[in-house]
Steps between C-alpha positions, in 0.01 A plus 500: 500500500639183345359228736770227627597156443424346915733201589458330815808404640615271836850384452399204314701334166112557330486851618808580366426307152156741507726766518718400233219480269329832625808692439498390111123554546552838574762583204239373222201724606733772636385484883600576829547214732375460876621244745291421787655324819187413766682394818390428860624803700846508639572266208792621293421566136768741405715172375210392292467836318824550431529137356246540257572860429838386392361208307231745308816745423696208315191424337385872366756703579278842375181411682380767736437306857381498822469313814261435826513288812123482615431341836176330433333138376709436115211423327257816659841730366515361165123582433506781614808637306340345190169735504821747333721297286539391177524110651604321797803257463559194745686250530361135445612415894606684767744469820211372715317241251582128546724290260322353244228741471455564119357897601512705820283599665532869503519486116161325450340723756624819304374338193147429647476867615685751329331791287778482256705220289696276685788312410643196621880442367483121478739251245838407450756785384375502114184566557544821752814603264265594185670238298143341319359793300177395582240625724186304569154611579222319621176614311120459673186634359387678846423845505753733579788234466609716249782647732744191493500516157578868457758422759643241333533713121674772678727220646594353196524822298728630777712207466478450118425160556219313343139453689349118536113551606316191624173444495352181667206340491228244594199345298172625742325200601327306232666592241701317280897439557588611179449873347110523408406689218468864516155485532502324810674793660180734356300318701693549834484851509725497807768319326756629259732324248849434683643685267243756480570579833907528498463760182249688700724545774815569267340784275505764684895470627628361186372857315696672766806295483515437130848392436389219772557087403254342620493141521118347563435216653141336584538189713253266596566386837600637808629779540730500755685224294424691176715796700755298658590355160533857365686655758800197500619724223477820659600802639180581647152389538196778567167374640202684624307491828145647579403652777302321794110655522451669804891396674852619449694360276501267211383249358807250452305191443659156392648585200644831629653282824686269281644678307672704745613188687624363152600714272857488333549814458390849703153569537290801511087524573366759394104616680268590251344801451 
């Protein structure tokens, strides 16, 4: 069984712009799409489906769909509907947040404890309508971070669009500002070239998605900035988040936070492996 494309919906302009770019979601990898509606009981949801089912419809008119209205916590529903779907789309604010807020809070909960991908539809119209050819991963050298990456081929190849990976990085302490020598990295037997580590993490996705473009970049800096930068000319940005030792959820740290309260364009984390 083909698992679903999960939207959370409330009523909401954001919802309904999560929907939007679900339903064309849907059409490229040929899935069926799920709505979820969590409302306080004796609320009335029925308006809210049928809003968004019409807006998925005029979207991707052949997608297969399907609807629920579950009475519980929005957040708690989400997660748990993402344990069986293919990824979670929300909104980047909801009916309830406050003006102003750049990310609601349901969506950064869902982020910090899904099981699946979650994406955030954030940016102006050009970004959410595809209109870039570019998707943009961020690359790390962690174990198991491999998934974002994967994620982010099949994006691109999906959308026949061209893949940007970033890698950023820091001189450890001590060592000098500029790039040392390549035997300076044989003595740090932790430490990999930059560059060593972004063709690491490409090689085993690029031989499966051959006809791929890849554009790499290595960055010294920040990355947050690094991804920001990259994603102001895209149509989507892919990050990874690890999973917390010995708690639920993930591991969003700093980087992770920003960039879902920044970025230009929608976002999706991916948990490693």
């Amino acid at each position: 069984m083909t698992m679903p494309l999960v939207v959370g919906i409330d009523g909401s302009e954001a919802s309904l712009e999560a929907v939007d770019w679900a339903a064309g979601e849907t059409a490229r990898h040929k899935l069926p799409l799920h709505l979820v509606c969590a409302a306080a009981p004796g609320q009335e949801a029925s308006d809210v489906i049928s809003r968004a089912s019409e807006r998925a419809r005029m979207a991707s008119p052949s997608t297969r769909m399907s609807s629920e209205v579950l009475h519980e916590d929005a957040a708690s529903a989400l997660v748990s509907k993402g344990r069986n779907a293919f990824a979670l789309v929300l909104g980047s604010r909801g009916l309830g947040d406050l003006a102003g807020m750049l990310l609601g809070s349901v969506s950064l909960a869902v982020a910090a404890r899904a099981d699946c991908p979650v994406v955030v539809v954030r940016g102006a119209p050009e970004h959410r309508d595809a209109r870039f050819g570019s998707v943009v991963v961020g690359v790390e050298g962690r174990e198991g971070s491999d998934t974002a990456v994967q994620f982010a081929f099949r994006e691109a190849h999906v959308r026949r669009c061209r893949l940007v990976a970033v890698h950023a990085w820091s001189a450890p302490t001590g060592a000098p500002s500029e790039p040392p020598p390549p035997y300076w990295y044989a003595l740090e037997t932790h430490w990999r070239p930059p560059t060593q580590v972004l063709e690491d993490a490409l090689r085993g996705p690029a031989e499966r998605y051959r006809n791929a473009t890849v554009d790499r970049r290595v960055v010294e800096g920040p990355a947050r900035k690094a991804l920001l930068e990259a994603a102001s000319g895209a149509d989507l940005l892919v990050v990874g988040a690890g999973k917390r030792h010995g708690h639920i959820g993930l591991q969003l740290g700093l980087i992770n936070h920003a960039v879902l309260h920044h970025a230009p364009c929608p976002i999706v984390v991916v948990p490693h492996i």
